[in-house]
Z-matrix of the N, CA and C atoms (Angstrom, degrees):
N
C 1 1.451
C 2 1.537 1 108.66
N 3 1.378 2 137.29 1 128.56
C 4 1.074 3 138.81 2 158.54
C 5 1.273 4 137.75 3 -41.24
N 6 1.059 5 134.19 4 150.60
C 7 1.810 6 108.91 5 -145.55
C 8 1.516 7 82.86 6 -108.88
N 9 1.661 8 163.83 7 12.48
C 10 0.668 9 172.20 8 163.48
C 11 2.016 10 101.11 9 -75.72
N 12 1.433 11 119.57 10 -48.74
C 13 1.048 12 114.63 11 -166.48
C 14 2.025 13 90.56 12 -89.55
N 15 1.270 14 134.41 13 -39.87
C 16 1.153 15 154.28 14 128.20
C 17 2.127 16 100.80 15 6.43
N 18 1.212 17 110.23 16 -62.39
C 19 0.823 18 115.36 17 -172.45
C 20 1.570 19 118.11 18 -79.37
N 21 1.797 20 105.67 19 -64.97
C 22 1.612 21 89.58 20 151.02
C 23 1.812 22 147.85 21 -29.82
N 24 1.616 23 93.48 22 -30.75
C 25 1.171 24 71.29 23 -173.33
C 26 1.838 25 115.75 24 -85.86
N 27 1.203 26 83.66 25 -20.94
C 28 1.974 27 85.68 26 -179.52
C 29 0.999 28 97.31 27 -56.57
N 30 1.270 29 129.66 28 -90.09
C 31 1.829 30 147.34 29 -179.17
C 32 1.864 31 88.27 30 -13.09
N 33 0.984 32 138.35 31 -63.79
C 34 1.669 33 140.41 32 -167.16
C 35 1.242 34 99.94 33 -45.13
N 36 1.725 35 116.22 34 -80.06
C 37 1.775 36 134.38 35 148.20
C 38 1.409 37 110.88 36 16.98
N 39 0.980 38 84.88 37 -93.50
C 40 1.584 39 120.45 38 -163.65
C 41 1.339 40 116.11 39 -59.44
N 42 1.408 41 130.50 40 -44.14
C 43 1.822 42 143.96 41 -154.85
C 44 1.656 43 100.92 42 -118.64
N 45 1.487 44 111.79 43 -45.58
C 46 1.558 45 109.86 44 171.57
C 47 1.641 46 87.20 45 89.74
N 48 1.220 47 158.15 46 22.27
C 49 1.477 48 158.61 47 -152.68
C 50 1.552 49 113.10 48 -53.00
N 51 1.220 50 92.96 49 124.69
C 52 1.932 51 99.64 50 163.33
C 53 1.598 52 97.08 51 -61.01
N 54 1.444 53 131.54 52 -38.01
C 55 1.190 54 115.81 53 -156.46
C 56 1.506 55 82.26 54 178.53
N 57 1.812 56 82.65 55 147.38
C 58 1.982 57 106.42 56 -161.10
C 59 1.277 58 105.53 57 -174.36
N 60 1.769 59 113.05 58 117.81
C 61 1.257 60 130.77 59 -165.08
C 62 1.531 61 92.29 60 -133.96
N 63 1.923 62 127.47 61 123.12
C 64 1.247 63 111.02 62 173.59
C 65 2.126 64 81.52 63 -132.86
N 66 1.665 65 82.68 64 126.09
C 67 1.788 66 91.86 65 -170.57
C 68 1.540 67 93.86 66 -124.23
N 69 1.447 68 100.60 67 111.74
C 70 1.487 69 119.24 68 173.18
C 71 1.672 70 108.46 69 -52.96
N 72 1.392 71 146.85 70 109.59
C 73 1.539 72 156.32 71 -157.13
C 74 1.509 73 101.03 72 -126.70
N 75 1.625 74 118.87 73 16.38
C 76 1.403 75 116.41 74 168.20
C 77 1.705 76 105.54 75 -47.78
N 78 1.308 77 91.85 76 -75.58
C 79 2.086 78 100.86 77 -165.11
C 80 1.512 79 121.34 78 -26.23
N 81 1.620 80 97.88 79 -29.35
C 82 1.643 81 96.06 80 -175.61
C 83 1.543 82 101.66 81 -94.19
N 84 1.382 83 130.41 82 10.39
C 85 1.441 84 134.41 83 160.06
C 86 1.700 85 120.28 84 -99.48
N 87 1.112 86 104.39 85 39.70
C 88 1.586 87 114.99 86 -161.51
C 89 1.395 88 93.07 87 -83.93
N 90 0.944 89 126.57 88 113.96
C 91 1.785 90 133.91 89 158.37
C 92 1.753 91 98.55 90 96.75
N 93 1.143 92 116.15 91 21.64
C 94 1.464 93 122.83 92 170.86
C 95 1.639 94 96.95 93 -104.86
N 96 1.819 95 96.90 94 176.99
C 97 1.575 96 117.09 95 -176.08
C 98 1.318 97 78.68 96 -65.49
N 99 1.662 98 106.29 97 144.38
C 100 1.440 99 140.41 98 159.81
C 101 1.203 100 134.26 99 36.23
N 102 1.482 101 94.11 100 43.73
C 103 1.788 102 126.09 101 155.86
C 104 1.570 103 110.79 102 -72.36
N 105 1.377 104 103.54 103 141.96
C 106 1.420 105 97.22 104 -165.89
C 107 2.434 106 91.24 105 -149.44
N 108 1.037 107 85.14 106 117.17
C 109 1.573 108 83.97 107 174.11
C 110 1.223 109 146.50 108 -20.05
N 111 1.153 110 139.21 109 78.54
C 112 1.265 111 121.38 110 -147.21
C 113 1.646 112 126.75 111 113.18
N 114 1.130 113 82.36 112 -25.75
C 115 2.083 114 101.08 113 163.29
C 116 1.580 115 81.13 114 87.74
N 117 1.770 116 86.43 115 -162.51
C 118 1.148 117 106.74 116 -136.74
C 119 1.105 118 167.67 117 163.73
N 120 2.010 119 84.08 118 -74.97
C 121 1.447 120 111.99 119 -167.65
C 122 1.672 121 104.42 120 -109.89
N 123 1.112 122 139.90 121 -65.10
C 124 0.941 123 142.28 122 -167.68
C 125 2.107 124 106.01 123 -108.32
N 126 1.552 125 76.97 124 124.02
C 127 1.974 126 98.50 125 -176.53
C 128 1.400 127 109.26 126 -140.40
N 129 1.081 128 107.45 127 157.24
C 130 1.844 129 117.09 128 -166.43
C 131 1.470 130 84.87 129 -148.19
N 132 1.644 131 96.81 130 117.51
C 133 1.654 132 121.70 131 170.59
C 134 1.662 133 112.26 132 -101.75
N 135 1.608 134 121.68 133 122.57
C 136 1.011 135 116.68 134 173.47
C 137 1.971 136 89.17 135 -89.92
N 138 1.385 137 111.90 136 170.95
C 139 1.380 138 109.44 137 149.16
C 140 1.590 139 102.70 138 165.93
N 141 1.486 140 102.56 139 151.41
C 142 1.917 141 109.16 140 -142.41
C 143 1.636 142 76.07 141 -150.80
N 144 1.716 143 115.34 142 107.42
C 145 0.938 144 146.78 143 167.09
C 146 1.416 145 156.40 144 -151.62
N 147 1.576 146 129.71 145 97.10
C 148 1.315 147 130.94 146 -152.10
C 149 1.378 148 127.58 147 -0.57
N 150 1.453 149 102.66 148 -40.42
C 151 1.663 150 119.84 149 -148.36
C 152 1.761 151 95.28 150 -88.47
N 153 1.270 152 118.20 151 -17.42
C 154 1.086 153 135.80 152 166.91
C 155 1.720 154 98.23 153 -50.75
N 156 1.191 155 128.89 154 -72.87
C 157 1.874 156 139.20 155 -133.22
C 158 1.603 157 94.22 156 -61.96
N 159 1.040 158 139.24 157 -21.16
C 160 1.272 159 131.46 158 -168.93
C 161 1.475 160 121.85 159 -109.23
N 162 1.860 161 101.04 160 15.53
C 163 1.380 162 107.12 161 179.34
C 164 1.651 163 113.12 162 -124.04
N 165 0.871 164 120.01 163 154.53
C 166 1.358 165 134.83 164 177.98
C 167 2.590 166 93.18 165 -74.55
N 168 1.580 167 71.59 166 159.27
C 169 2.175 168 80.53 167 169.57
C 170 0.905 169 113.56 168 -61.17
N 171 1.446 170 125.93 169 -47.92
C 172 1.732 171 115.43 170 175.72
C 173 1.249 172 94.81 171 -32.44
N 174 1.630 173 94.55 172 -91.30
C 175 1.792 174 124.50 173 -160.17
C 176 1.369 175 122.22 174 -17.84
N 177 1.746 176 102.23 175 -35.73
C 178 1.474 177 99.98 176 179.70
C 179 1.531 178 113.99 177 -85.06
N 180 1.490 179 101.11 178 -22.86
C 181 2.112 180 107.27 179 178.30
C 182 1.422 181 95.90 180 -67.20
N 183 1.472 182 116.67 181 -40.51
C 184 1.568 183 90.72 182 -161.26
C 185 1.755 184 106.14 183 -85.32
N 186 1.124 185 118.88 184 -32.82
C 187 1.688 186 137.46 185 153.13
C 188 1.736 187 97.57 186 -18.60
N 189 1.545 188 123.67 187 -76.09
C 190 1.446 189 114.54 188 -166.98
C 191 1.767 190 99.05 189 -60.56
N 192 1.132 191 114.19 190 -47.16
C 193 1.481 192 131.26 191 -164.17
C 194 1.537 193 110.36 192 -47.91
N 195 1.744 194 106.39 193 -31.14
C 196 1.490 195 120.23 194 167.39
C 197 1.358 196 109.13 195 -60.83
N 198 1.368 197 90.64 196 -80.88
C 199 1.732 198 116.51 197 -179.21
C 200 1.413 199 90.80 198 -37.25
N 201 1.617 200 175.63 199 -84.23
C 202 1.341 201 155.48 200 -83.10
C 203 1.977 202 81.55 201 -120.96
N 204 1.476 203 102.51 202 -36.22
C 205 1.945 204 81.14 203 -164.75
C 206 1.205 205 103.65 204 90.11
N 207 1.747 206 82.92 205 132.82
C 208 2.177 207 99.68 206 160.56
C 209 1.687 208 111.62 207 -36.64
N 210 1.334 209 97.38 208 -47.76
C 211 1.797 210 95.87 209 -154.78
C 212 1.359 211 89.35 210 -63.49
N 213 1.450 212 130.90 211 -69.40
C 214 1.666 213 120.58 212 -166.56
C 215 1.386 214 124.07 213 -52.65
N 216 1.264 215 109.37 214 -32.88
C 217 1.572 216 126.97 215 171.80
C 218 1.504 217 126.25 216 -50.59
N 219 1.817 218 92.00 217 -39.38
C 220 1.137 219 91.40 218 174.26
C 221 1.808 220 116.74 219 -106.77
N 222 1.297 221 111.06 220 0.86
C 223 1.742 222 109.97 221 152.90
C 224 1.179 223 118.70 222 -49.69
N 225 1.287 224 114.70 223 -63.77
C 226 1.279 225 118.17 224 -160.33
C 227 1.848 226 119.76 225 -88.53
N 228 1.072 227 106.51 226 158.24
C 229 1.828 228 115.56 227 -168.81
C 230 1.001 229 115.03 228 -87.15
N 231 1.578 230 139.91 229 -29.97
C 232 1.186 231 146.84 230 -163.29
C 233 1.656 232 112.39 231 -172.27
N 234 0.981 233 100.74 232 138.20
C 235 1.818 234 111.62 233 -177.34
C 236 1.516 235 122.83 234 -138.72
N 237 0.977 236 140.04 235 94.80
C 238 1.420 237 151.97 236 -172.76
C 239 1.775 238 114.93 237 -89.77
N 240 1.089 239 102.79 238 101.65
C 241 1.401 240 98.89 239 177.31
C 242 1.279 241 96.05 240 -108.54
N 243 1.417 242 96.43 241 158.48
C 244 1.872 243 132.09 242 150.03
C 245 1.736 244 109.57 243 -120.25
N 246 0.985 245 111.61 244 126.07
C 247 1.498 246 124.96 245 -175.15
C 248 1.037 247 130.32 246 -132.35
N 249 1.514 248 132.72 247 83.24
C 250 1.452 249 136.47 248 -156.96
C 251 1.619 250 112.38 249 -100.80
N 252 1.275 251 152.66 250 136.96
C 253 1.460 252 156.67 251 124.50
C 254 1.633 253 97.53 252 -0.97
């Protein structure tokens, strides 16, 4: 399974989302640190969800950072969120 769909689904799980976009941004890291064939590595999560409103920016980075798990956390190279209430 692709760790992109991998990723949706926890973040879904977990947050319950008004709205959730996870866009694999490997290809445009091609010949950069920790590009890896086939992607992968670098993904940028939008996602705008209730469970969000009662947390500070940390709270919610480290909040998805839970929800994804050691194991996915540590697949992937780079992760860019946007995280709205």
């Amino acid at each position: 399974m692709k760790l992109a769909t991998i990723i949706e689904n926890k973040l879904s799980e977990t947050f319950a989302p008004e709205t959730l976009t996870v866009e694999d941004e490997s290809e445009k890291h091609r010949g950069h640190a920790g590009y890896r064939e086939g992607g992968d590595s670098h993904f940028r999560v939008w996602i705008k969800a209730a469970a969000f409103e009662p947390m500070t920016r940390l709270q919610r980075h480290r909040a998805v950072h839970e929800a994804l798990g050691a194991d996915v956390m540590g697949r992937l190279h780079a992760l860019a969120l946007h995280i709205e209430a």
